[in-house]
N, C-alpha and C positions, 0 to 999 in steps of 0.2 A: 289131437284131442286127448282130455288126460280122464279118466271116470269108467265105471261100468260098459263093458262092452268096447269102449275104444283098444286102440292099440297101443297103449298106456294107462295101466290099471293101479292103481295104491287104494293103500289100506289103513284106517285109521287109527290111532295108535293113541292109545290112555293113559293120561300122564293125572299125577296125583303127590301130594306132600314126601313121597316113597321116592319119587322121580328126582337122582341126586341131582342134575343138573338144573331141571325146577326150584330146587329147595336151596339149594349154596348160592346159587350166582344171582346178587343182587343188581347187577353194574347195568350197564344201556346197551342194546345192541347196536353200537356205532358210534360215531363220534361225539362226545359229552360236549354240547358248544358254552355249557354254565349259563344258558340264556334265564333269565328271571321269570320270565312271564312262560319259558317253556315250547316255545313257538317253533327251535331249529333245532332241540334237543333230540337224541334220535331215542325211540322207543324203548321204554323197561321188557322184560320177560313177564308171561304171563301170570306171574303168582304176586311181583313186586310192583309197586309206584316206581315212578325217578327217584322219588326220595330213599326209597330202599322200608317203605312200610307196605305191610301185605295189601294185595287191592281188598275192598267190602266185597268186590263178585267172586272171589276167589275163597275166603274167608267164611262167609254163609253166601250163595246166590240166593236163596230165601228171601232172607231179609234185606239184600242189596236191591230185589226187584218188586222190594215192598209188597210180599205176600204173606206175611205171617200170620198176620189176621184171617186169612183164606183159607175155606174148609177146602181139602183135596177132591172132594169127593161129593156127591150128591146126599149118597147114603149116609157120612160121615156129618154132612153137613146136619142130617136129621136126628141124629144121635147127639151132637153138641146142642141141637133145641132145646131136646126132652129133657138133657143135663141141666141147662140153665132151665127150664122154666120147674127144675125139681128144686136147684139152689133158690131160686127165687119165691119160691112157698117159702120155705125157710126164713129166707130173709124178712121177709113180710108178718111172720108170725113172729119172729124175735121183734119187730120194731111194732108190734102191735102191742107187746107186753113192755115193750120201752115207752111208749107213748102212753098206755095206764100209767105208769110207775113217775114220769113226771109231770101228769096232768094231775094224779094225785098229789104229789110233794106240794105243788103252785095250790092246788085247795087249800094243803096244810095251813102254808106260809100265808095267804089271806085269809086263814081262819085266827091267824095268832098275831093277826096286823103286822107283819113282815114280809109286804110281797118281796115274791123273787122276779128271777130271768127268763123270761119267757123263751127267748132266741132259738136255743136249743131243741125246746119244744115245735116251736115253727120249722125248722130244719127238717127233724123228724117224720112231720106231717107232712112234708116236700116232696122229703125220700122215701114215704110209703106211698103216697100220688103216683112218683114217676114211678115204681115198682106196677104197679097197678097197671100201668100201661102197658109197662113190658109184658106182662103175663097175659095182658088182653090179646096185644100182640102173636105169642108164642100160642094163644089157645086158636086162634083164628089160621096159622100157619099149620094147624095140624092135620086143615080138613082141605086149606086154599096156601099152598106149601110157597112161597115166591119164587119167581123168574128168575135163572140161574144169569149172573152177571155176566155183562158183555166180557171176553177174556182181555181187554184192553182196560178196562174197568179202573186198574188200580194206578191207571198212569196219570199224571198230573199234566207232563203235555208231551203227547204223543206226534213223534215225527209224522207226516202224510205224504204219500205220494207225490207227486204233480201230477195231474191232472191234464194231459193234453187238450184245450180249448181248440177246435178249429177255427172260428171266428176271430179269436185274439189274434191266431197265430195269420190268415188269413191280412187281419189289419195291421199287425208289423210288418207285415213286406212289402203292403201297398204306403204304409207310412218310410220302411228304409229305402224306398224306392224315389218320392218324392221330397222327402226330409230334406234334404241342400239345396231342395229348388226352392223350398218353401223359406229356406231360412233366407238364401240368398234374396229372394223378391223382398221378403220383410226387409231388411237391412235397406234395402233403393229406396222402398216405400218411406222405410222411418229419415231417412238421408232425404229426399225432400219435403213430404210431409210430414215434420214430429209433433204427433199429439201434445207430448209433453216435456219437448227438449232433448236434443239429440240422444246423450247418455243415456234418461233414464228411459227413455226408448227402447233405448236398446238392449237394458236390461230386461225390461220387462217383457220383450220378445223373446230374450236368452230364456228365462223364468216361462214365458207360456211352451216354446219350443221343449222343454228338460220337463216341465208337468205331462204334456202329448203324451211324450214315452215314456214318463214314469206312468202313464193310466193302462199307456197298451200293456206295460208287461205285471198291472199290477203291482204296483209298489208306490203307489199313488199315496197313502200312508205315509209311508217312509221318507216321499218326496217331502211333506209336507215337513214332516220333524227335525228336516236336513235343512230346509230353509229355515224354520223356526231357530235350531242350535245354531247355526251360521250367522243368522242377523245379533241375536244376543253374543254371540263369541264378540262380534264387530261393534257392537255396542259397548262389551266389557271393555274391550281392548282400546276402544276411542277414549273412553273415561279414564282408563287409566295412563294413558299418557299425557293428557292433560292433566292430571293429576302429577304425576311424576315431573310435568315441565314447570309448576307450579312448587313444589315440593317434594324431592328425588325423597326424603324420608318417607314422606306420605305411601310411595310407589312402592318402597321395599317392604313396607309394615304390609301394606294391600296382600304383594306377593308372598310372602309369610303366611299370612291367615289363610290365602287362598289354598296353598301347599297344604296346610295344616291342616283344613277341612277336606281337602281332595284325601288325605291318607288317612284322615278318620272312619270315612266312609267307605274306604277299599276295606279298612281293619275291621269295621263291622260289617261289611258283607260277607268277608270269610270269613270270621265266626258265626254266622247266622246257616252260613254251606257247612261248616263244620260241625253244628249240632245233631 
């Protein structure tokens, strides 16, 4: 045992931009296999990506765990209130004397038959509306202060546990238990009586037997979208070789666009992680 009290005790040691070996060595610890996708590449140091740019955690943790918007503190939180709802008098009294100042101009200009633009004006009125809110808001938080956020709050999707089910787990052992006896009886069963032809019998036993366990272990979802992208793969792939037996031009212009739009869509899902 290695920790507090064992007979093997360490001590944790603070490394920082100061830390020369932190800050110089960009490279991988271990074998660089140049994989693309990054899958056998062996790990950067804690400051660098693979690529050799600094990680976001490393850089600000702040804002890499998307807290910035986050008051630290309770107290702190009730002091950025009182702040804004002081900016926001302000603002509300400037857009009150803007809102005279172009509801008079639009008088003018329909006094001397030249209306104007309204738009501007409707804008204004918008932005003194939602203002008004916020400060109802901020005046009601003074007395009824709100519920300090769950500290998980600002995550978008947050890993969970598993959850040990005893039922679930209870009905995979009675199903990994009889599962070959079941499949093998189906199989005799659809071998002399096939509902609907030996094959597709026997598919569709394959298909109830693979849902079973996809429900016991939950992933009964997953099952489904697996057969869904399986039949269409099987689908695409049918058409396109009759396609290709009809017209080998046809096949390669197919496999082209298809290529094309498969790397369009990679190309903007990394720019859209990279924003």
């Amino acid at each position: 045992m290695i920790g507090p009290g064992a007979e093997r005790t360490w001590s944790p040691v603070l490394i920082d931009d100061d830390t020369a070996w932190v800050r110089a060595y960009r490279g991988l610890w271990g074998l660089d296999t140049h994989d693309r996708f990054g899958g056998e590449r062996a790990p950067a140091g804690p400051r660098y990506e693979r690529d050799g740019s600094v990680r976001a955690a490393w850089a600000c943790p702040v804002s890499w765990a998307q807290l910035d918007g986050q008051p630290p503190t309770a107290s702190a939180a009730a002091v950025l209130r009182e702040r804004r709802a002081a900016r926001v008098e302000v603002l509300l009294a400037d857009l009150d004397a803007e809102i005279d100042g172009l509801r008079e101009e639009l008088r003018e200009r329909h006094a001397a038959q030249h209306p104007g633009d309204d738009r501007t004006l409707k804008q204004r009125i918008a932005d003194r509306s939602a203002l008004r809110d916020e400060r109802d808001a901020l005046v009601k938080a003074r007395t009824h202060p709100p519920p300090p956020e769950p500290p998980h709050a600002h995550l978008r999707h947050r890993p969970l546990p598993v959850v040990d089910d005893v039922r679930r787990r209870r009905f995979l052992a009675v199903w990994s238990a009889i599962s070959v006896s079941v499949l093998l009886a189906g199989v005799a069963l659809v071998l002399v009586f096939p509902p609907v032809g030996v094959f597709w019998s026997l598919v569709w036993l394959l298909l109830l037997m693979f849902g079973i366990e996809a429900a016991a272990r939950a992933r009964l979802a997953r099952f489904f979208a697996t057969i869904a992208a399986t039949g269409l793969t099987a689908i695409g792939v049918w058409g396109l070789a009759l396609v290709v037996l009809q017209d080998w031009r046809i096949g390669v212009a197919a496999l082209l666009a298809i290529t094309a739009l498969a790397l369009l869509v990679g190309n903007v899902r990394a720019w859209l992680a990279g924003r």
